[in-house]
Structure formats: structure tokens, C-alpha cells
C-alpha positions in Angstrom: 31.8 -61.1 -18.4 31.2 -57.9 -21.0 27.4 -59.1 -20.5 27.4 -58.8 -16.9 29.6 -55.3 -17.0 26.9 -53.8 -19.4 24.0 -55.2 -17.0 25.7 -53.5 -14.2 25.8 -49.7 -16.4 22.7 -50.2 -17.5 21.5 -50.5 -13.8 23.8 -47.9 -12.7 22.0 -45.5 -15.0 18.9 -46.0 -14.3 19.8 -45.6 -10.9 21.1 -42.1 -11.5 18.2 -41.2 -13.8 15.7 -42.2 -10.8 17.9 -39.9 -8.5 18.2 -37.0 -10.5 14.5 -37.4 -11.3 13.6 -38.0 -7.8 15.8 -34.8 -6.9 14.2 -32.6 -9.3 10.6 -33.5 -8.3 11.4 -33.2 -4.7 12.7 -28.9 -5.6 9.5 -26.8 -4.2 8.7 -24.5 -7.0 6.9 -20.7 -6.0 3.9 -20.4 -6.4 3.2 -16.9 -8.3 1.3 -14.2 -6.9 0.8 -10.5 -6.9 -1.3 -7.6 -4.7 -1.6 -4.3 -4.6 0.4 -3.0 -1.5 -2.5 -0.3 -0.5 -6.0 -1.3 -1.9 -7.3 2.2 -0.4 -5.5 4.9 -0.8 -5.6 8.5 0.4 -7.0 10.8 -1.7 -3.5 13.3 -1.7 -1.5 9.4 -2.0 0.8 10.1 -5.5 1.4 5.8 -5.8 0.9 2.8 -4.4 3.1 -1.0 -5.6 2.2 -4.0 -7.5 4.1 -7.0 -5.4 5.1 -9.5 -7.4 6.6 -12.8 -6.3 7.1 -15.8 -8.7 10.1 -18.5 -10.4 13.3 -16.7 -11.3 13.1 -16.7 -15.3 9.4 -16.2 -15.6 7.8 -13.6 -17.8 4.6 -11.0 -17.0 2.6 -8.8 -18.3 0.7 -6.0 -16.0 -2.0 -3.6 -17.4 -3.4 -0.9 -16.1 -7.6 -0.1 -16.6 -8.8 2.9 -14.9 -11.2 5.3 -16.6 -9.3 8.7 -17.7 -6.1 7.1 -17.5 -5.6 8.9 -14.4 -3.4 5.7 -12.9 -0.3 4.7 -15.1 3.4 3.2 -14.6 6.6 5.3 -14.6 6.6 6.8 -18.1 2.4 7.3 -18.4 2.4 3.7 -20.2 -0.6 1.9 -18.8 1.1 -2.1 -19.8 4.7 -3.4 -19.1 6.4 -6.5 -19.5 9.8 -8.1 -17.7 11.0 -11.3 -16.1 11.4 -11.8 -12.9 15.6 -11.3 -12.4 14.8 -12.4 -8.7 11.7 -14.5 -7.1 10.0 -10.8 -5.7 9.4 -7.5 -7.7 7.6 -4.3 -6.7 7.0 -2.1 -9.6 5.1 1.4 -9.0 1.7 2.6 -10.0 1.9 6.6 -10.1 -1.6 8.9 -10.2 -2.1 12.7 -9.0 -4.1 13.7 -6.2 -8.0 13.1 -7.0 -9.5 16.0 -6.5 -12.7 14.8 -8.3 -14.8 14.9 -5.6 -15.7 11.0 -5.7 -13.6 8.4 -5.2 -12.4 6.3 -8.1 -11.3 3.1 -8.8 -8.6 1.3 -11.0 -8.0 -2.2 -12.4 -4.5 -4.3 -12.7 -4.7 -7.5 -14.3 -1.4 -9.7 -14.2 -0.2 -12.4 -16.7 2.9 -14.9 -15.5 4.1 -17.4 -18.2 4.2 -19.7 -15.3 1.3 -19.1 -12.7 -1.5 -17.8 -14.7 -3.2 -14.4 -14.2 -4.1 -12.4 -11.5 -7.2 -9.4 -11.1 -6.5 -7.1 -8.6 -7.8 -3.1 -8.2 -7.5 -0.7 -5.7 -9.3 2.8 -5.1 -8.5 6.4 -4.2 -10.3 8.3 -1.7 -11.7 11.9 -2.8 -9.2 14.5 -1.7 -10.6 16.9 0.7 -9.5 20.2 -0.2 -11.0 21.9 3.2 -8.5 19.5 5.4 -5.8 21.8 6.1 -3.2 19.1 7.5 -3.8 15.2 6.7 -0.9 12.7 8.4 -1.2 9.1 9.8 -0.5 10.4 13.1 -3.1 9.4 15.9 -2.8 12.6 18.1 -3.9 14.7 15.3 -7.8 16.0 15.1 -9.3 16.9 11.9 -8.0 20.2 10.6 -10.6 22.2 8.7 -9.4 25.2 6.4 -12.3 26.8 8.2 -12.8 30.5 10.3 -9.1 31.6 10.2 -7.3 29.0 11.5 -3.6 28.9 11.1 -2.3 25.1 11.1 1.1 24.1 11.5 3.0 21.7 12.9 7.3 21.8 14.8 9.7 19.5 14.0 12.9 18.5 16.1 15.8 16.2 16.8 14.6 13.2 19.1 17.0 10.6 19.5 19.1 10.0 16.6 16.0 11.6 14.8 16.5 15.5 13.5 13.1 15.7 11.7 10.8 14.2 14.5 7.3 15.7 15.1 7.1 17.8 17.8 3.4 19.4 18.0 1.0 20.4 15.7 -1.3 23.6 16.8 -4.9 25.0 15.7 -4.0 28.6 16.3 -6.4 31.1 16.3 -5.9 35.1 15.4 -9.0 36.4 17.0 -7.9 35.0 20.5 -4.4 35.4 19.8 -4.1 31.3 21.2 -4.4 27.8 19.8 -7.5 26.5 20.4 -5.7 22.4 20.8 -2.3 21.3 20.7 -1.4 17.6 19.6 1.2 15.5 20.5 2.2 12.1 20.8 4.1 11.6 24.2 6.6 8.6 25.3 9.4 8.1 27.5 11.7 9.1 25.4 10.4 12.7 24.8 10.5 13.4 28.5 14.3 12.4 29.1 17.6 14.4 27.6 19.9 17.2 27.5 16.7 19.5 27.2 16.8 22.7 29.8 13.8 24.9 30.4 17.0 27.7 31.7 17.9 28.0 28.5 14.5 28.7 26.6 13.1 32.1 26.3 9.5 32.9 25.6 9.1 34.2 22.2 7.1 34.5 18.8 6.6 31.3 16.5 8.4 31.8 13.6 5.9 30.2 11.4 3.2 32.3 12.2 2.9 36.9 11.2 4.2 38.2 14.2 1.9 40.6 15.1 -1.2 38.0 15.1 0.4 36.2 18.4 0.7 37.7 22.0 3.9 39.0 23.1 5.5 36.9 25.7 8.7 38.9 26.2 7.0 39.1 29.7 3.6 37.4 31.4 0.1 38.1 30.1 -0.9 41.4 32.2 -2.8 40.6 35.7 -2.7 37.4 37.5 -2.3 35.0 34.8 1.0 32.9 33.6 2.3 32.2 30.6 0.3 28.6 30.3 1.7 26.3 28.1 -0.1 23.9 26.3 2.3 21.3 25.7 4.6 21.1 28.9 8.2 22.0 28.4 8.6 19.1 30.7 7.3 16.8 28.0 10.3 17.6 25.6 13.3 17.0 27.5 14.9 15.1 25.0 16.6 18.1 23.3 16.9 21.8 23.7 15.2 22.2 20.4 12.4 20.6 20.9 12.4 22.4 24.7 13.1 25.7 22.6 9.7 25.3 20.9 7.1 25.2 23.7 8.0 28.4 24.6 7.0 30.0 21.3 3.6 32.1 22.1 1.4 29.7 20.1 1.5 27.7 22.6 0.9 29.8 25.1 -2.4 30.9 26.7 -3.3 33.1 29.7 -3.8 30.7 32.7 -4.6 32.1 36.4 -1.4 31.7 37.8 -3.3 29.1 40.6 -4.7 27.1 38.4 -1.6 26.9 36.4 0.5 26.3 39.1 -1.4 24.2 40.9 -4.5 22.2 39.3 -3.2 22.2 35.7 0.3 21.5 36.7 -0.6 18.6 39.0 -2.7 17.4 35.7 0.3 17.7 33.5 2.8 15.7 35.7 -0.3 12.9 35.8 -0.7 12.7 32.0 3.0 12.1 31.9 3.0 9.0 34.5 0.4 7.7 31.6 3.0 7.0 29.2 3.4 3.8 27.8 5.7 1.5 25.1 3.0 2.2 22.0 3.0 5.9 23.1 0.4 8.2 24.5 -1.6 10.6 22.5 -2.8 13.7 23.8 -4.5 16.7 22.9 -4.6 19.6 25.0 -7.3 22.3 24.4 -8.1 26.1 25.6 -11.6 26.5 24.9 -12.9 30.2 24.7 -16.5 30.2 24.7 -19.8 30.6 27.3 -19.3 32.3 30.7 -16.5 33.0 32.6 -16.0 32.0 36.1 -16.2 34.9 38.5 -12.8 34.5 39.7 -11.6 35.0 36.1 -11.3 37.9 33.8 -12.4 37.4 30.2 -9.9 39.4 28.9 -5.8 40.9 29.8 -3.9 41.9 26.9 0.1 41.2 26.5 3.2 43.3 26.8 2.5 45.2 23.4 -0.9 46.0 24.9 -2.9 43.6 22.7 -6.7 42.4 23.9 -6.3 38.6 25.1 -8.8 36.5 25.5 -8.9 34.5 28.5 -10.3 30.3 28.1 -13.3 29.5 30.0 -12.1 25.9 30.2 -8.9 23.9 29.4 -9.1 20.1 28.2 -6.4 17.0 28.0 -7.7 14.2 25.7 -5.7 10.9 25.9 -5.4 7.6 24.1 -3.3 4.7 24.0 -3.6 1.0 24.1 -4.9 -0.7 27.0 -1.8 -3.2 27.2 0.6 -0.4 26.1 3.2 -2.8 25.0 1.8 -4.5 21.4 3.8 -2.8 18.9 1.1 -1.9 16.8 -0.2 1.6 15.5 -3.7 2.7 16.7 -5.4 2.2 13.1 -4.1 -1.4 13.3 -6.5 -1.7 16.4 -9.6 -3.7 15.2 -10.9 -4.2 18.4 -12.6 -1.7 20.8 -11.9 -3.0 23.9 -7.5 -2.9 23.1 -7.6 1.1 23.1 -8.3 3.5 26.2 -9.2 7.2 25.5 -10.8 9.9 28.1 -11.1 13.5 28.4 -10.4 15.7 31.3 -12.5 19.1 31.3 -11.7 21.7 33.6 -12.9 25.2 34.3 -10.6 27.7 34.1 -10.8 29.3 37.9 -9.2 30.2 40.6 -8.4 26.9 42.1 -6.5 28.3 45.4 -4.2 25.4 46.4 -6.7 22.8 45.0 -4.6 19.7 43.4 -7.1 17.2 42.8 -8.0 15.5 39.2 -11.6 13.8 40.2 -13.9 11.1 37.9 -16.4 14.1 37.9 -13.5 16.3 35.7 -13.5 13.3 33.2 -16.4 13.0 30.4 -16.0 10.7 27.2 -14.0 12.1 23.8 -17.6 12.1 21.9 -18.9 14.3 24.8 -16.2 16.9 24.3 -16.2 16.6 20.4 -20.1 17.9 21.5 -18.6 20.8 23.2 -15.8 21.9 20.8 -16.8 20.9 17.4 -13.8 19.3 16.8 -13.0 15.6 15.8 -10.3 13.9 17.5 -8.4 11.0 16.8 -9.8 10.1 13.3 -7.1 7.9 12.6 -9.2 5.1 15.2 -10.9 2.5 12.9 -13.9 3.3 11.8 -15.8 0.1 13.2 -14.2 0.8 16.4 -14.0 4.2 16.7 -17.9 5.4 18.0 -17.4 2.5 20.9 -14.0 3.7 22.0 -14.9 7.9 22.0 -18.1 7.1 24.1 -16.4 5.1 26.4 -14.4 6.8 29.4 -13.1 4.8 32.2 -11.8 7.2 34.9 -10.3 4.3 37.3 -7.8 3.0 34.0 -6.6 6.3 34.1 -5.6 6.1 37.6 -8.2 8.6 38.1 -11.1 8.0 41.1 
């Protein structure tokens, strides 16, 4: 009887051992890795991450190669070691801005106890000291430090956002106007307590007084107070409504073509919104010869000489689908992205309301024109394809 009891333990046992063994080998360990977050980074970027993801419990060692030391972990050290506590870890790689003139590169090598080792690098782009304002936002040309131009860019509340871009301006002294305006434009810009009554015309704080126009009262003659960004646009609070009326983004417009042409034009751009947002810049362009029916000069309440713009300009992009979540540099393919320009003369347009395919040419053709370079943040593969291409009819234009 004690014979057969013992037989029966004995199997017993080995019946746990096989399921305990069996449970153990069925428990999916992780598999280590690591990357770096941003493998290209900006040449004003002050860090980028190491992601880490591996076992609870096991050790690593990262070190840092770059020549100069200019890339290093918090404390300058160039090597740490830890354990991971939990199964992911992001640890920080800090560097200055690279003013080098050359891009440079830096190399992270990563040793797990469990996992083995892992090369990674990543590089940073040569800051450009004559770009005036650099931000991942897709409405935003290229702003040179170049001839005088004064850069700047209004914030606001938008939503349950206080600190919300508003616009970003070129402005320029000699013509007393900004030369483009950019903003990104969406539903919920154009909806909110925001009321045009309670705005009043006025200097922009940001910029020396007595370089803007005084718009306590119209521009002198037949022209309006023209914005550039519509204070219809910015609805979505008084602040943001407050800050169109500030005289750098104002320019002298014929008071029929404001009224008229360019306001029909404005109320179009806005039936263009979409989920992913719009993107428009809107341009005064003060160059060549000035249509008969304009004068190419009126001066301000304070008497000051201003210019008047030859020609006015709307540039627009957004995605094609306009709902896919996804910011424009995410785009990798040409035809998922729209973008046109509309060029207008600045004339007397009498009761004229009508936006033709002969006012539309392509972004390229107007970067021609202007000199400037618009929407830079478009991938580079993409981006010669979709500025030469302008398709009127998408934009509801014929």
C-alpha cells in the first residue's frame, strides 16, 4: 500500500513540475530594443530620446560617440547605466544649437544584459542663422533676416487653448505693410464670441510705432483699411478678432476691390476649410506698374507716404480628402495634398465679384513672382510636384 501511495506522489510531482515548466515556457518574454526618437533633427533642436523597451530587471549601458562631445546625457556624461524599473524607458540626449555650418552626426551604442546591443545615430541639421522664424507650422513661408523685415508672429485663446497661433506677418517698414500674412484656418477659428463691433483699428504692439501706418481712421483717398487676414476668420474669441485690426495687417485696398472682389475671395477661401485644416497665405505685393485706376501712393492719418500693392495673392493648401488626421510633412505622396494660388491686380473692380481659373497660377509660379518660399514644411520628394501643380476646378474654382 505505502508502495502504491509513493508511486502516486511521485507521479503527482512530476505532474506539477511538467505544469509549472510548461507555464513558464508558455510566458512571452520582450524582446529588447532601442531607437532614437528623431534621427534628424533641426539644427536649433536642444534634445532628442533614446527609447528603450526590454524585461523588467534587465541592465544597460548607453554611450554616446559624437566628435567634440557636442551630444551628451543630463550631467555632460557621455555613458550611463540603469535597469529597466519598468518594460519602457526614454532617457534624453541634450546638445546646443549647431551653428557649425555643416551638419553633424552622433553615435549611441546600447548594451542590455538580456538582448544584446544595439547601434543607432542620429544627425543635426546646420542652424541657419539668416532664418528669422523656424516652426513646424505648414502656413509659414521661409523667413529670411533679409532687407528690413520685421517677423513676428500673434498668439490667442482658441478653444480651451490661451496660447494658440494666431498669424505670423513679414512686415515691411519701407511700405509701412506686410508683404504676406500666414495662417492656418479651420472651423473652429471662424465660430465664437468674437465681435468685429468691439475691435478698433490700431498699432501692433510688437512692432516701433511710428514704422506702421496710422489706422485711427482710413488710408487717405478711396482706399479701405484692407485686411489681410479677415476678421471674419477669427471669430472664435475677441482676442484673436482684436488682433487683425492691428495696422500690420492692414494695407491700402481700393475700397471696390476690397468690398467687392477681395471680399467675395475671402468668404470663398473660408468655404475651403476642411477637418486637417487649411493653410493660407495672403500676400500684398508692391512692385512693377500700377493699374491706371490706382494710385501708387496715399499716406495715413499722421500724413505718412503709403505705398499702394500692385497685386494681392491667397495661397492655399490642404489635403485632398481633408479628413486623415495627419500633418502635411507626414504626406508622402503628391497626389494627397492640394495647393493653388490666386493672383489678383489691385484695380478698380466696379461691382466685379468673380474669382476665374485665369486668376489662379501654381505656388512655384508665384514663388517666381515674389521671391518667397512657401510652404517648406511639404516633403521634399513631394514638394516640386505639388507647388507646380494647380487645379482650379478642386478649388471650386472654373
Amino acid at each position: 500500500m505505502l508502495k502504491v501511495a509513493n508511486k502516486i506522489l511521485t507521479l503527482l510531482l512530476v505532474a506539477v513540475v511538467a505544469l509549472l515548466t510548461g507555464c513558464e515556457n508558455d510566458i512571452e518574454r520582450i524582446e529588447s530594443s532601442a531607437y532614437i526618437n528623431n534621427e534628424t533633427v533641426k539644427g536649433e533642436s536642444k534634445n532628442c530620446a533614446v527609447v528603450l523597451r526590454a524585461e523588467q530587471g534587465t541592465s544597460y549601458t548607453i554611450t554616446i560617440q559624437s566628435v567634440g562631445d557636442w551630444a551628451h546625457f543630463s550631467g555632460g556624461v557621455n555613458q550611463i547605466e540603469g535597469v529597466m524599473e519598468a518594460t519602457d524607458k526614454v532617457i534624453y540626449i541634450y546638445f546646443s544649437k549647431n551653428d557649425s555650418g555643416q551638419s553633424r552626426e552622433a553615435n549611441v551604442y546600447v548594451d542590455f544584459s538580456y538582448g544584446g546591443t544595439f547601434s543607432l545615430f542620429f544627425r543635426q541639421e546646420s542652424y541657419d542663422s539668416t532664418v528669422a522664424i523656424n516652426r513646424e507650422w505648414a502656413e509659414l513661408p521661409v523667413c529670411k533676416n533679409e532687407n528690413g523685415y520685421i517677423f513676428n508672429t500673434h498668439y490667442g485663446k482658441l478653444g480651451l487653448k490661451d496660447n494658440a497661433r494666431n498669424y505670423t506677418y513679414c512686415f515691411d517698414p519701407d511700405v509701412r505693410a506686410s508683404l504676406w500674412v500666414a495662417y492656418p484656418l479651420h472651423s473652429s477659428h471662424m465660430s465664437g464670441e468674437g465681435n468685429r463691433n468691439y475691435s478698433s483699428f490700431g498699432y501692433d504692439p510688437d512692432v516701433e510705432n511710428a514704422l506702421q501706418a496710422n489706422m485711427t481712421k482710413s488710408y487717405n483717398g478711396w482706399y479701405d483699411r484692407g485686411h489681410q487676414l479677415p476678421a471674419a476668420d477669427r471669430k472664435c474669441s475677441q482676442q484673436m478678432m482684436d488682433q487683425t485690426f492691428y495696422a500690420t495687417n492692414m494695407t491700402p485696398q481700393q475700397y471696390n476691390f476690397n468690398q467687392n472682389k477681395w471680399g467675395v475671395l475671402e468668404g470663398r477661401v473660408r468655404n475651403m476649410v476642411c477637418s486637417d485644416t487649411l493653410y493660407v497665405v495672403t500676400g500684398a505685393y508692391f512692385d512693377g506698374a500700377h493699374h491706371s485706376s490706382i494710385d501708387s501712393q496715399t499716406t495715413d492719418r499722421s500724413g505718412n507716404i503709403c505705398p499702394t500693392a500692385t497685386h494681392y495673392y491667397k495661397v492655399l493648401l490642404r489635403t485632398k480628402k481633408g479628413n486623415t488626421g495627419m500633418r502635411i510633412d507626414e504626406v508622402k505622396d503628391a497626389a494627397q495634398l492640394r495647393a493653388i494660388a490666386i493672383w489678383l491686380e489691385h484695380k478698380d473692380t466696379g461691382d466685379d465679384t468673380s474669382i476665374t481659373a485665369a486668376d489662379c497660377i501654381s505656388v512655384a509660379e508665384l514663388e517666381d513672382i515674389t521671391g518667397f518660399t512657401f510652404f517648406p514644411m511639404i516633403d521634399d520628394e513631394i514638394e516640386a510636384k505639388v507647388k507646380n501643380t494647380a487645379v482650379p476646378s478642386e478649388w471650386g474654382i472654373n
